[in-house]
DRENSESE-788875 format. One record per residue (C-alpha): residue number from 1; residue in one letter; x, y, z. Coordinates in Angstrom, 1 decimal, always signed. Last residue first. Layout:
<sites>
+-----+--------+--------+--------+--------+
| num | residu |     xx |     yy |     zz |
+-----+--------+--------+--------+--------+
| NUM |      A |      X |      Y |      Z |
...
+-----+--------+--------+--------+--------+
</sites>
This chain:
<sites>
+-----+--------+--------+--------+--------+
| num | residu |     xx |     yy |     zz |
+-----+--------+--------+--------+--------+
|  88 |      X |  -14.8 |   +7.6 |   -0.8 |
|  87 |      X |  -11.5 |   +7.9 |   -2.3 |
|  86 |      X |   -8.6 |   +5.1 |   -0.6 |
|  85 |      X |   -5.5 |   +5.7 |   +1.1 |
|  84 |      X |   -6.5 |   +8.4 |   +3.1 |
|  83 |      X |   -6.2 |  +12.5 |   +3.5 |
|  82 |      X |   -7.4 |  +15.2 |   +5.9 |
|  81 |      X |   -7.9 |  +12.2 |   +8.7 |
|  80 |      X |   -9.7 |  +11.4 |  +11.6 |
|  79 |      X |   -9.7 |   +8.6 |  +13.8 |
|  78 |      X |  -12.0 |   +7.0 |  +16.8 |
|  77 |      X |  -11.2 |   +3.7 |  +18.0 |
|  76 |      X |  -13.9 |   +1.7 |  +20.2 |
|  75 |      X |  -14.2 |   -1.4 |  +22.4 |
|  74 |      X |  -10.3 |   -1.7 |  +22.7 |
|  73 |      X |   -9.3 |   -4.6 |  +24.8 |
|  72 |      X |   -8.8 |   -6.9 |  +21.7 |
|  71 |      X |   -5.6 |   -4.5 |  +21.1 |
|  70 |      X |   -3.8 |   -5.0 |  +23.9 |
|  69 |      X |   -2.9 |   -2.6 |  +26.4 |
|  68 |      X |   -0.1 |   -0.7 |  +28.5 |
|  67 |      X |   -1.6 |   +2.2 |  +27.4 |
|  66 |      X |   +2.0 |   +3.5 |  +26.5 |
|  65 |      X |   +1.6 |   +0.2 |  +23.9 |
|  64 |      X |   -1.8 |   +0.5 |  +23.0 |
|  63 |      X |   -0.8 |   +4.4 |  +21.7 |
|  62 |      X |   +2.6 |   +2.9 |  +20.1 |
|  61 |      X |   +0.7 |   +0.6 |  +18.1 |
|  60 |      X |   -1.7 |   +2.7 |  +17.1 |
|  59 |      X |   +0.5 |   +5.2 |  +16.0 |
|  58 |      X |   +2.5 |   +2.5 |  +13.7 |
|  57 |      X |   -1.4 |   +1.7 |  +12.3 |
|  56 |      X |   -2.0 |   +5.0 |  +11.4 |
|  55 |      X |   +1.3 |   +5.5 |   +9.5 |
|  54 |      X |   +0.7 |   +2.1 |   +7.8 |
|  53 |      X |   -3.1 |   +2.9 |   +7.1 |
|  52 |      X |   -2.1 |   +6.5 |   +5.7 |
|  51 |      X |   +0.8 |   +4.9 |   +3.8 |
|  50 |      X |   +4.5 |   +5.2 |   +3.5 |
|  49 |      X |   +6.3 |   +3.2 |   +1.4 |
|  48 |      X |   +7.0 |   +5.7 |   -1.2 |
|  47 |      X |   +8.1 |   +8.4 |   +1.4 |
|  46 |      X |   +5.8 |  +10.6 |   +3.6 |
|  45 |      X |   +7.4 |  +13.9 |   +4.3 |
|  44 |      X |   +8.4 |  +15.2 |   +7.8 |
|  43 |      X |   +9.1 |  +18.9 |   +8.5 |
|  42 |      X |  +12.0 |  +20.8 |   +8.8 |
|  41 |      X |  +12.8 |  +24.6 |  +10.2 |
|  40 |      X |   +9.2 |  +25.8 |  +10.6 |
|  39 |      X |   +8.9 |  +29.3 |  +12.7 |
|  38 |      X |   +6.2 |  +30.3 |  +10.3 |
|  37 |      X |   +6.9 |  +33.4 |   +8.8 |
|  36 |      X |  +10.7 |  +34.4 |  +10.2 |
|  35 |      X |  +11.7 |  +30.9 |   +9.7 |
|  34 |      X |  +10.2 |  +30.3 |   +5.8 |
|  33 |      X |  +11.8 |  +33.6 |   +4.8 |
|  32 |      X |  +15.0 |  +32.6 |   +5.8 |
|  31 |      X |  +15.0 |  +29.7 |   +4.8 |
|  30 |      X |  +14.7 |  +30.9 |   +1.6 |
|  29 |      X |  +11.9 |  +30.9 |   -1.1 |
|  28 |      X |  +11.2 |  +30.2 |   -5.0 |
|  27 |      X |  +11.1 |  +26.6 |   -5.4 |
|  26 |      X |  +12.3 |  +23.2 |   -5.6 |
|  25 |      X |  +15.9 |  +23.8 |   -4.1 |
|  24 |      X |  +15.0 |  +26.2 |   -2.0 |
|  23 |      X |  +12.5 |  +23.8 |   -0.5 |
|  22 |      X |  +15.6 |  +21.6 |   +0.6 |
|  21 |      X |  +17.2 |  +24.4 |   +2.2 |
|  20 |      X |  +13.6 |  +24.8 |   +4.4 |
|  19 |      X |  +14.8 |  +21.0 |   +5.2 |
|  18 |      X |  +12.7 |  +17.7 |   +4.0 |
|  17 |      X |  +13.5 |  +14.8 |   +6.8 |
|  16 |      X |  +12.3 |  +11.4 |   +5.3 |
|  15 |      X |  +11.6 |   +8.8 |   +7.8 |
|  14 |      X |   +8.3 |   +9.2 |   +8.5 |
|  13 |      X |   +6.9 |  +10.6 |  +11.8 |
|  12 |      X |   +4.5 |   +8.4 |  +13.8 |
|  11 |      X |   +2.1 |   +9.1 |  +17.0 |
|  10 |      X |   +0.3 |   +7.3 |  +20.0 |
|   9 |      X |   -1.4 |   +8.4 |  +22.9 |
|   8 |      X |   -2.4 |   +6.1 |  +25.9 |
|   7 |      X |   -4.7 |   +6.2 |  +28.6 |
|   6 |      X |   -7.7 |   +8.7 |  +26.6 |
|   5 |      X |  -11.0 |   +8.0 |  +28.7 |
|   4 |      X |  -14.7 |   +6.7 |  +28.3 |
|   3 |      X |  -16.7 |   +5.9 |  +31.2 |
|   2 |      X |  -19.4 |   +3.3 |  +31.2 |
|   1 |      X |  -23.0 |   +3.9 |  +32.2 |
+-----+--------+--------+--------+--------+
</sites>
């Protein structure tokens, strides 16, 4: 029977850096508020060029890459998702 483990982990953050002052600016809130209710100072917004494949695929490269590994020695790849590029 063969063993399955996790030897690398990989992640991406986009580029664009969206501020709780940011959110002021598009609705009703402060940073205040948003700090004292969630903690959350920025967060990380997908720009135009950004896709779920792209993102996924700049994870995956880090995650072979802390592996030490190549992709052709990956028998199996499991991923999940909230959102994708295409509607099943």
């Amino acid at each position: 029977m063969k063993n399955a483990a996790i030897i690398g982990l990989g992640h991406y953050l986009p580029d664009r850096v969206v501020t709780n002052n940011d959110l002021e600016k598009l609705m009703e809130t402060s940073d205040e508020w948003i700090q004292e209710r969630t903690g959350i100072v920025t967060r990380r917004w997908m720009t135009e060029n950004d896709t779920i494949g792209s993102m996924s695929h700049a994870a995956a490269q880090m995650a072979l890459e802390n592996a030490g590994l190549q992709a052709a020695d990956i028998d199996c790849i499991i991923f999940a998702t909230l959102i994708s590029d295409h509607v099943f």
